[in-house]
C-alpha positions in Angstrom: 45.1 142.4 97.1 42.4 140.0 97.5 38.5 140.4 97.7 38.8 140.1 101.2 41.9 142.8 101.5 43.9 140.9 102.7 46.1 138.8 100.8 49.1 138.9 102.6 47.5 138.5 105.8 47.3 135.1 108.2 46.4 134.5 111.4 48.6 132.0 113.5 48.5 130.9 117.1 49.7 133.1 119.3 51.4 130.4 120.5 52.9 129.1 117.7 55.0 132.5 116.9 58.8 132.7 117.4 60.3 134.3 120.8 61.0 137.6 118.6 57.6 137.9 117.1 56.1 137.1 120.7 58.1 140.4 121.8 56.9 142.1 118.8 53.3 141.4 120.3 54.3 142.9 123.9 55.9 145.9 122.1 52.0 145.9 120.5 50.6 145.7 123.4 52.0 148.5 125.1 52.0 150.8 121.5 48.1 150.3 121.3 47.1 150.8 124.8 49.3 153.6 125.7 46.8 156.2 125.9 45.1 153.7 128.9 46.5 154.6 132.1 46.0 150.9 133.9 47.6 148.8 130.4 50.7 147.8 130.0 53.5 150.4 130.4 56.9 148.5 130.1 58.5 145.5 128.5 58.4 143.4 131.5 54.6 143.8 132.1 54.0 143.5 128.6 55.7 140.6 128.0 54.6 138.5 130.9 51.0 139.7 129.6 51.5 138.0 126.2 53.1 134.9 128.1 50.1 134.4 130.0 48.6 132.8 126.0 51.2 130.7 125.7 50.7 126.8 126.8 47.1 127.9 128.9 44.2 125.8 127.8 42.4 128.6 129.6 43.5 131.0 127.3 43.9 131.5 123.8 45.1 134.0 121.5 45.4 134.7 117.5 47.9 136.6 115.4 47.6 138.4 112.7 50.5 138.4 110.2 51.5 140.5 107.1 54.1 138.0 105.6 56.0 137.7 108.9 55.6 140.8 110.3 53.0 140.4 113.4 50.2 143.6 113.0 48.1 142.5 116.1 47.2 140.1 118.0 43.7 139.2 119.9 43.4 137.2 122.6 40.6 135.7 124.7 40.2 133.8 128.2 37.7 131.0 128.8 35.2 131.2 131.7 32.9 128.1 130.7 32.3 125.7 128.0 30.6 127.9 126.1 31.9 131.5 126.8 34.9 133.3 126.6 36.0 136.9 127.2 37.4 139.0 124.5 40.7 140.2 126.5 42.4 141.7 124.6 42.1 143.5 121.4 45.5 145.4 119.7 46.4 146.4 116.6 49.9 148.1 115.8 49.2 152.1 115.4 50.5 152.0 111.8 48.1 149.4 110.7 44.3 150.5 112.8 42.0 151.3 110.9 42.7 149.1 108.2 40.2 146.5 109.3 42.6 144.0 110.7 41.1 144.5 114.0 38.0 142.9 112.5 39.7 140.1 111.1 40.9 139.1 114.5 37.2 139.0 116.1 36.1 137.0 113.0 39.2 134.6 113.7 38.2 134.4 117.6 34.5 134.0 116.6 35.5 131.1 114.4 37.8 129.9 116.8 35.3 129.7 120.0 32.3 128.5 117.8 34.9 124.8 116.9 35.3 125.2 120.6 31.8 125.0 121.4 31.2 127.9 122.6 28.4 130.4 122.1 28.8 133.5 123.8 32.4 136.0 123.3 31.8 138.8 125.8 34.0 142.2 126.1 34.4 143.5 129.2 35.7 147.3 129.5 38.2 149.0 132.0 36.7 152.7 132.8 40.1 154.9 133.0 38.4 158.0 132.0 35.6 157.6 133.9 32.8 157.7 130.6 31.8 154.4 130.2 27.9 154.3 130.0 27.6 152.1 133.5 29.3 155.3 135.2 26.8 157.1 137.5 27.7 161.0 137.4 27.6 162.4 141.1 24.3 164.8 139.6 22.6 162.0 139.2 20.5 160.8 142.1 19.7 156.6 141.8 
């Protein structure tokens, strides 16, 4: 393993993946999110989701690779020339907490700054009700 941890690791286009490795990134994206009532619960969704990164100037999207086998993917949509939003974020289950999740930011990061851009924002779906912009019903504004 290298010093970075990841010698067998590389991150590709999203794009530039093979029809079976962009259905291994659906089958991701519904994997990771499944706990998230309003993500992707079936192939169909899933896979028009990842489609959306294919061919769209507007948005982009990285893989991450061990040899050929896809681990996760980020991917991002841009809203000016200089900022994009972080949407989304998914690692297979087997491989989280292994850091791979912050290889794909650096990748994005890298990836917007040749772009030009300067800001990469997240933006958060509140399923649970718990996010810190909730206002519980005790609390008078």
């Amino acid at each position: 393993m290298g010093a970075d941890g990841f010698a067998n690791i590389r991150t590709v286009p999203l794009d530039g993946l093979s029809d079976q490795q962009r259905d291994e990134a659906a089958a991701i994206l519904m994997s990771a999110l499944a706990h998230a009532p309003s993500a992707w619960h079936d192939v169909a969704s899933a896979r028009q989701e990842v489609a959306t990164f294919v061919g769209n100037p507007k948005r982009l999207a990285i893989a991450a690779l061990d040899h050929e086998r896809l681990v996760g993917w980020i991917g991002s949509i841009r809203h000016s020339a200089h900022a994009f939003e972080l949407h989304p974020l998914v690692v297979h289950p087997s491989y989280q907490l292994r850091r791979y999740g912050t290889l794909l930011v650096n990748s994005l990061e890298e990836m917007a700054r040749s772009a030009g851009a300067c800001t990469i924002w997240l933006g958060t779906d509140d399923d649970f009700g718990g996010t810190n912009l909730m206002a519980p019903t005790s609390i008078r504004m």
